[in-house]
N, C-alpha and C positions, 0 to 999 in steps of 0.2 A: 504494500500500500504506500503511495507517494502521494504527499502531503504537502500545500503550497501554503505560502503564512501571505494571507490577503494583502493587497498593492500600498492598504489604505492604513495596515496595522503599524506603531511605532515600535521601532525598539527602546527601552525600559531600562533596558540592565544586562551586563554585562558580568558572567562568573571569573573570578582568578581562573587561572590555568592549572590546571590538577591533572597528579598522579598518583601512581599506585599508594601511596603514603599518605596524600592530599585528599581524597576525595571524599569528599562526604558522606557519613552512611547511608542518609537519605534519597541518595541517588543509586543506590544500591539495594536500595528495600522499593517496594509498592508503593507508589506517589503518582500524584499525576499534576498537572497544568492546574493553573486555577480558569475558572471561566472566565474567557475571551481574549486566552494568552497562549502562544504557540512558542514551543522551545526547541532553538537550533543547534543542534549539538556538533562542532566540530574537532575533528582528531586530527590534532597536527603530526601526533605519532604512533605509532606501532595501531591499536584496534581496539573496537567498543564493539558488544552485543548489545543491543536496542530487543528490549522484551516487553508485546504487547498484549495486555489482557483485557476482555470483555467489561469485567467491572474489579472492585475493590475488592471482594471473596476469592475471584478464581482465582487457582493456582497455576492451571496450564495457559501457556502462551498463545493467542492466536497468530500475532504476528514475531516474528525473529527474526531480525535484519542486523548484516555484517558492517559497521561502520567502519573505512578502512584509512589508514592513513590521505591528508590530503583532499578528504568526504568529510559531508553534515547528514544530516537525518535531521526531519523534521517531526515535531512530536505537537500532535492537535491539542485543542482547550479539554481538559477534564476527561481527558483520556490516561486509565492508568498504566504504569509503566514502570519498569528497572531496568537498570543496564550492567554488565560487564565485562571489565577490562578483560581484555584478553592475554597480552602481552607484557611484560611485566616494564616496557618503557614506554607504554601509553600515555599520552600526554595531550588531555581536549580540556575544549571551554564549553560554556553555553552560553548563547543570544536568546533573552529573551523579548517577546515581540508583543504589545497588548492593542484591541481594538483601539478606538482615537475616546469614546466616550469611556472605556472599562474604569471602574474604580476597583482600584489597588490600594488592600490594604495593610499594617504589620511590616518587617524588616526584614533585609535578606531574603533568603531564599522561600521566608513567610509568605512575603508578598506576592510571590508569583508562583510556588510549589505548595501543595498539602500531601502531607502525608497520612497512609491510613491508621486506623485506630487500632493499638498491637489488642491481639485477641490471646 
């Protein structure tokens, strides 16, 4: 599934650059976009697994896509999601992009990520 971030959306906020040591667990556990904010992930090195799931319960991935050195992957609004590194010199940011009216609320990664409720 490829995923375009509308002509009309701003970018918002930009992540440090992260690796295997850096990256936060949140991007590694079940999270998704908040609504009406698209996040572009890209891998200046080595590789990221992009894991896509139906909602905030399942466990099995519908979608799994190879994000490879020099690539983004685009991730829609309140669609959940984990990723990982594949490669142990992986090295990506993320862009994220929100409608022109979206209210954005909270700090960091608050503002634009939720993560789900640990069960």
């Amino acid at each position: 599934m490829i995923y375009r971030i509308p002509a009309n959306y701003k970018h918002t906020r930009s992540t440090a650059f992260f690796d295997s040591t850096t990256v936060p667990q949140a991007l590694l556990t079940h999270h998704n976009t908040k609504k009406d904010v698209y996040g572009r992930l890209s891998v200046m090195r080595g590789a990221v697994k992009y894991l896509g799931f139906k909602n905030e319960h399942e466990k099995n991935p519908e979608i799994e896509l190879i994000i490879n050195e020099g690539q983004f992957g685009v991730s829609p609004p309140e669609y959940w999601h984990r990723i990982e590194l594949l490669t142990p010199d992986t090295y990506f940011n993320i862009d994220f992009f929100a409608a022109p009216d979206a209210e954005l609320d909270g700090k960091g990664f608050g503002q634009v990520v939720q993560t789900a409720p640990r069960t």
